[in-house]
C-alpha positions, 0 to 999 in steps of 0.5 A: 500500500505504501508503494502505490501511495508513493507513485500516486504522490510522484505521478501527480508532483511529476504532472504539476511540474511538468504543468508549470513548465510549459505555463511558464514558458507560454509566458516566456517564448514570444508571441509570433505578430504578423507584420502589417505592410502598406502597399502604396498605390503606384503613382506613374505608368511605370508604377503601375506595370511594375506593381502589376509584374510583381503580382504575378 
C-alpha cells in the first residue's frame, strides 16, 4: 500500500511540474505578430506595370 501511495504522490508532483513548465514558458517564448505592410498605390505608368509584374 505504501508503494502505490508513493507513485500516486510522484505521478501527480511529476504532472504539476511538468504543468508549470510549459505555463511558464507560454509566458516566456514570444508571441509570433504578423507584420502589417502598406502597399502604396503606384503613382506613374511605370508604377503601375511594375506593381502589376510583381503580382504575378
Amino acid at each position: 500500500m505504501r508503494d502505490f501511495k508513493l507513485k500516486l504522490v510522484l505521478s501527480i508532483l511529476a504532472g504539476i511540474a511538468f504543468s508549470f513548465i510549459f505555463i511558464l514558458l507560454a509566458f516566456a517564448l514570444p508571441v509570433k505578430e504578423e507584420k502589417k505592410i502598406s502597399i502604396k498605390k503606384p503613382k506613374g505608368r511605370l508604377e503601375q506595370i511594375s506593381h502589376a509584374f510583381k503580382e504575378h
